[in-house]
C-alpha positions in Angstrom: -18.5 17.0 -18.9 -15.9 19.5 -19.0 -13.0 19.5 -21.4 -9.8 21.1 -21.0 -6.7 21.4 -23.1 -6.2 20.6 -26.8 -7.9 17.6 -28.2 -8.0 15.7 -31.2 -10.4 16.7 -33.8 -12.3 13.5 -34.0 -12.9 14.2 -30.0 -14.0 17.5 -30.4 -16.5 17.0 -33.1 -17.8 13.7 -30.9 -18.1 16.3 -27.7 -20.0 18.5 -29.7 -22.4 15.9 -31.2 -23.2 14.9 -28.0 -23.9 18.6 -26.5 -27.1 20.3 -26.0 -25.7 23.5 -25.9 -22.6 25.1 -26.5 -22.0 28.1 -23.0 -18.5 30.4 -23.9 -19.5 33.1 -21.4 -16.3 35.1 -22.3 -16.0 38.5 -21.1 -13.8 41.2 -21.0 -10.0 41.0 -18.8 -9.1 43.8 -16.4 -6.6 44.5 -19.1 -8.8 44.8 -21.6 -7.8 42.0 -23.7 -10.9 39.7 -25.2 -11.9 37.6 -27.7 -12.6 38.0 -31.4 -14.6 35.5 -32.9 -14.1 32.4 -30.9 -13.5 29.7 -33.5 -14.7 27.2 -30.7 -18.0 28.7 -30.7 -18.0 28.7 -34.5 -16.9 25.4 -34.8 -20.4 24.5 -32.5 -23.0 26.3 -34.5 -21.6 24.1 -37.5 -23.0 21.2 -35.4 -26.3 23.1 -35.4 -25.4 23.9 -31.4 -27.3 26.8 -30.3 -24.9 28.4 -28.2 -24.4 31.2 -25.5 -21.5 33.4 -25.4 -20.4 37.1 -23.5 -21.5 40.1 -25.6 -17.9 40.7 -25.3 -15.2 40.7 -28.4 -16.3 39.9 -31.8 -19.3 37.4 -30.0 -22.4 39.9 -30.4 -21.5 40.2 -34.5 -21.8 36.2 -34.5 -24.8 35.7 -32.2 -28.4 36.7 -32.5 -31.8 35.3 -31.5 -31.5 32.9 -34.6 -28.6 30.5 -32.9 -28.6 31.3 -29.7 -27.7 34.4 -26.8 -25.4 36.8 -26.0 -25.9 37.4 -22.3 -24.2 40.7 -20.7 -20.8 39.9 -19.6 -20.3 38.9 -16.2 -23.7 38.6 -15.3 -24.3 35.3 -13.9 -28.5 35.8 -13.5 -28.6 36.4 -17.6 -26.1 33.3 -18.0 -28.4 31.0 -15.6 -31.3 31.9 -17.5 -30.3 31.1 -20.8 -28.9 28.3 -19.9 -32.3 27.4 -18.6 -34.4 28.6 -22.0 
């Protein structure tokens, strides 16, 4: 079930109770702009989410093997597989 858009809070934190995992596979733009630290991905691993995101921006300082993993960005193969783990 993909979400787009703001939501209400109440809606988010029901979304996120009802996940398995939490996939931001962000990645770097072709101008160089990225994330930081994606407060949506945050916001997950307070739900106890583990969660996947782009080694890309602030991402690889927030995730390591404890809550989840932080696939190479742009590489679809890695994303796949740890979706799959």
């Amino acid at each position: 079930n993909i979400q787009s858009g703001p939501l209400p809070a109440a809606r988010v934190a029901a979304a996120l109770r009802d996940a398995d995992v939490f996939v931001l596979p962000n990645r770097v733009a072709r101008d160089g702009d990225r994330d930081g630290v994606p407060v949506a991905m945050i916001e997950a691993m307070g739900q106890g989410l583990p969660v996947i995101g782009g080694a890309a921006g602030g991402v690889p300082e927030l995730v390591d093997d404890l809550v989840g993993w932080c696939i190479p960005p742009d590489d679809l193969d890695a994303l796949l597989a740890a979706i799959d783990e």
